[in-house]
C-alpha positions in Angstrom: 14.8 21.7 -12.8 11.5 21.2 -14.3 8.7 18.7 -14.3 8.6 16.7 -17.5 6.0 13.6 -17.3 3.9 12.3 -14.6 3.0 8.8 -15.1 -0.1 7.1 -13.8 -2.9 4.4 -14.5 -5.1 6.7 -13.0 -4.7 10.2 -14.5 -8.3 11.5 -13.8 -8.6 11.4 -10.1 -8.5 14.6 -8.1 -5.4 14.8 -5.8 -5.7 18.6 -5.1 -2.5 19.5 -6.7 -2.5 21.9 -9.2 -0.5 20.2 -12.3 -0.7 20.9 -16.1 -2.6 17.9 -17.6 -0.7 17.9 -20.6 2.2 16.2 -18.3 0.2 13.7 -17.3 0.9 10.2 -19.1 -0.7 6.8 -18.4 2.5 5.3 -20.7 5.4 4.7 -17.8 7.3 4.2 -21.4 6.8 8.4 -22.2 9.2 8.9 -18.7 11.4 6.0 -18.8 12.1 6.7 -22.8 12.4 10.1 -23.2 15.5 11.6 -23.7 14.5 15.1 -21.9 14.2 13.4 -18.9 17.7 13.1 -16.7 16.1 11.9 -13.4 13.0 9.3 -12.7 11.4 9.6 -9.1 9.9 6.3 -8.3 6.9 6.2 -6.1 5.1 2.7 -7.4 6.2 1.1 -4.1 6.1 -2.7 -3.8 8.2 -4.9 -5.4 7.0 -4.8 -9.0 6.4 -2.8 -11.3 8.8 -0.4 -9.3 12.2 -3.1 -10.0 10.9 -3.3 -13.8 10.6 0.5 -14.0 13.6 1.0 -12.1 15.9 -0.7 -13.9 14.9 0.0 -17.2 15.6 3.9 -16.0 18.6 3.4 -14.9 19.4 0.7 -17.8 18.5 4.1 -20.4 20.7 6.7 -18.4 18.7 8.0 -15.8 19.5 8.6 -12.4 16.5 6.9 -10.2 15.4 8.7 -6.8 13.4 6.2 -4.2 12.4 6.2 -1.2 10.8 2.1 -1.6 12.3 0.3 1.4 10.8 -2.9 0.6 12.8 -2.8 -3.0 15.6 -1.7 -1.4 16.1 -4.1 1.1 14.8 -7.2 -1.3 17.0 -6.3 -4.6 20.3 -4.5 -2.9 22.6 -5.5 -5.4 21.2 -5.8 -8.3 20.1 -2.3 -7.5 23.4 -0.7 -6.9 25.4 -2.7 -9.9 22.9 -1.4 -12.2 23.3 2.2 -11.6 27.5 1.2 -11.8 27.2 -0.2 -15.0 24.8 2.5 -16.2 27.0 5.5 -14.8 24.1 7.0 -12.6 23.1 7.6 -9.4 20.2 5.5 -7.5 19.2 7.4 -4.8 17.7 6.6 -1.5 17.6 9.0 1.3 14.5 8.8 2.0 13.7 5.2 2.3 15.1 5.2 6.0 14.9 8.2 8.4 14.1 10.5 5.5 13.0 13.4 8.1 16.2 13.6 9.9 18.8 12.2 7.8 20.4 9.6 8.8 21.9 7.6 5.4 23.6 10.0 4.0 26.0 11.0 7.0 26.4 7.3 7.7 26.8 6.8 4.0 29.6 9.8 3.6 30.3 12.5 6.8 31.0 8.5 8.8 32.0 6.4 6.3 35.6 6.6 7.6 34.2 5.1 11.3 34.1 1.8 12.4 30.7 0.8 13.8 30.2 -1.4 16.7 26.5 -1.4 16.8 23.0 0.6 15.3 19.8 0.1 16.7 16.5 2.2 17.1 13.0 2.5 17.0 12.3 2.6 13.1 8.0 2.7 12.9 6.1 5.4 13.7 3.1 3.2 13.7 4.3 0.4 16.2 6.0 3.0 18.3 2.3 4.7 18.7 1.1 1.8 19.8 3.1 0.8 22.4 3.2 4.7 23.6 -0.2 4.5 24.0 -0.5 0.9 25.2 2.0 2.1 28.1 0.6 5.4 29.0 -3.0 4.2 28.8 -3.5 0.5 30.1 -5.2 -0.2 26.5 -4.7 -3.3 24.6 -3.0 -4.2 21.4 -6.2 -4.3 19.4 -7.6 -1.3 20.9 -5.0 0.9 20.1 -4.2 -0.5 16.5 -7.9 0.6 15.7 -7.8 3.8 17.1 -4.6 4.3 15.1 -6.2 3.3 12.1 -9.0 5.6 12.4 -6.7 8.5 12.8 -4.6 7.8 9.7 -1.6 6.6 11.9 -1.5 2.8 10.9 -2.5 1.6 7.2 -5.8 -0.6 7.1 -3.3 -3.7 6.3 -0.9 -2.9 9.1 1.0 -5.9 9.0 4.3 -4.4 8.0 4.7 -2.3 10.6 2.8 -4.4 13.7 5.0 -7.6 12.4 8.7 -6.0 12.2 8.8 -6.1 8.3 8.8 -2.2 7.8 11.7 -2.1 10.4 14.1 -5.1 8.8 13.3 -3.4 5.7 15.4 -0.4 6.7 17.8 -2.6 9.4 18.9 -4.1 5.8 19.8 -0.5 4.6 21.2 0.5 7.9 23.5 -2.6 8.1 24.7 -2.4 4.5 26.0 1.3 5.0 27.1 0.7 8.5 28.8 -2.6 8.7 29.1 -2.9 4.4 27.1 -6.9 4.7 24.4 -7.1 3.0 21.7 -9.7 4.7 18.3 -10.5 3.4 15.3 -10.9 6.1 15.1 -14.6 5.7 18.8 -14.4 7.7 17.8 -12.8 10.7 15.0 -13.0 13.6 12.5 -10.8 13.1 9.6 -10.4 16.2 6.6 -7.9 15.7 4.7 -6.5 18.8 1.2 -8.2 18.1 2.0 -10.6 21.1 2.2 -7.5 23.7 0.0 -7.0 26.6 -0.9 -4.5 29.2 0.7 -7.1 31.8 3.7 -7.2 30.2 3.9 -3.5 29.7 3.2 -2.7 33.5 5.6 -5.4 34.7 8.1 -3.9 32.6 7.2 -0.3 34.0 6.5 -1.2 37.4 8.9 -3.9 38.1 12.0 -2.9 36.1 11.2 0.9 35.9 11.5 -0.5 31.8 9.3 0.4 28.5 8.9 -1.8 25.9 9.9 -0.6 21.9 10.6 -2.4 18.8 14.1 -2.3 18.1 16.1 -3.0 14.9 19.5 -4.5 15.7 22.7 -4.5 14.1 25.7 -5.5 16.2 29.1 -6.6 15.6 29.4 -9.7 18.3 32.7 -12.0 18.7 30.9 -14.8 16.5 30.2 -12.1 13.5 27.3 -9.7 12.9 24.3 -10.1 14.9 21.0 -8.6 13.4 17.8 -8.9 14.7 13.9 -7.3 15.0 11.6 -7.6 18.2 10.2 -5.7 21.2 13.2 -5.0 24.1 13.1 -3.5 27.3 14.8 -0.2 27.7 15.4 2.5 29.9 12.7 5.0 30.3 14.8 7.8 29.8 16.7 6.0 26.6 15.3 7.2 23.9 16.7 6.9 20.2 14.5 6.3 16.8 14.7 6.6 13.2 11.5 6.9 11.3 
């Protein structure tokens, strides 16, 4: 496999990898219209350009590799039928869990099992939080800062402190899982912006309970029940996808 194009609007900027500069496009058009290339890795992020790009890869033969939750979760199916009626592969491993695996077993080694419910912590970045919130006494605010200062939470951090980040990859999770795809706007989601030290050491002190943000698919008696908000679990459960 070999590196054909990178492309870039900024093509000038040290990034401390060592790369031959005659690679180095600011045209997206030179990867996503050249016939050498057989596979496009997409890390735009966002919504758009990424869709634009990504489609029009796939629409000119070219299997697509992402790892862009947010596109994912927002354009599913027009995703997936584009790589069907192209013949190619869009692939996404890494947009949920993409240190442990978790899609690809539930997408292929499981795919024969009938789920009854998945749920985890899925943000590193709230899951600090609260770790520290519990262990130290601090507050919300405190901790966020602290966590932005040491590279742990982005200086906009509202996809991860308001739930987004993890109904991103609860969309992905239910797709595979339960084979329903449902948009955001369908389901509850809670961030953890509303926590507090009280409510942290009642949970600990009175319930011998800590408090996580959980992504929740479950199949209930009235349908499937998906949701996003902080929940009280046992101290010594522990289960999380990053």
């Amino acid at each position: 496999m070999h590196l054909r194009k990178v492309a870039d609007l900024d093509i000038t900027t040290d990034r401390g990898v060592k790369i031959d500069e005659s690679i180095l496009t600011t045209d997206v058009n030179d990867v996503l219209e050249n016939d050498d290339i057989d596979i496009v890795i997409e890390l735009v992020g966002g919504y758009e350009p990424a869709k634009t790009f990504v489609l029009k890869a796939m629409e000119n033969g070219k299997h697509v590799v992402s790892a862009n939750k947010a596109l994912i979760a927002k354009h599913w199916e027009e995703l997936i039928s584009t790589a069907d009626e192209n013949n190619v592969r869009f692939s996404f491993e890494a947009s949920v869990g993409g240190g442990i695996p978790v899609l690809q077993p539930l997408n292929e080694c499981l795919s024969a099992n009938r789920f009854e419910a998945i749920y985890g912590i899925m943000n590193g970045t709230a899951n600090y939080i609260l770790t520290k919130m519990s262990e130290e006494g601090l507050k919300f605010e405190d901790v966020l800062k602290e966590a932005q200062d040491k590279g742990y939470a982005e200086a906009d951090p509202t996809f991860d402190i308001e739930g987004h980040d993890t109904a991103q990859k609860l969309i992905v999770l239910t797709k595979l899982g339960f084979g329903e795809y449902v948009p955001q706007e369908k389901f509850h989601v809670e961030g953890i912006t509303k926590i507090t030290p009280e409510d942290i050491e009642f949970a600990k002190n009175e319930l011998d309970y800590v408090i996580k943000l959980l992504g929740i698919a479950k199949q209930t008696n009235d349908g499937l029940e998906i949701r996003v908000h902080p929940t009280f679990i046992k101290k010594r459960s522990s289960t999380s996808i990053s």
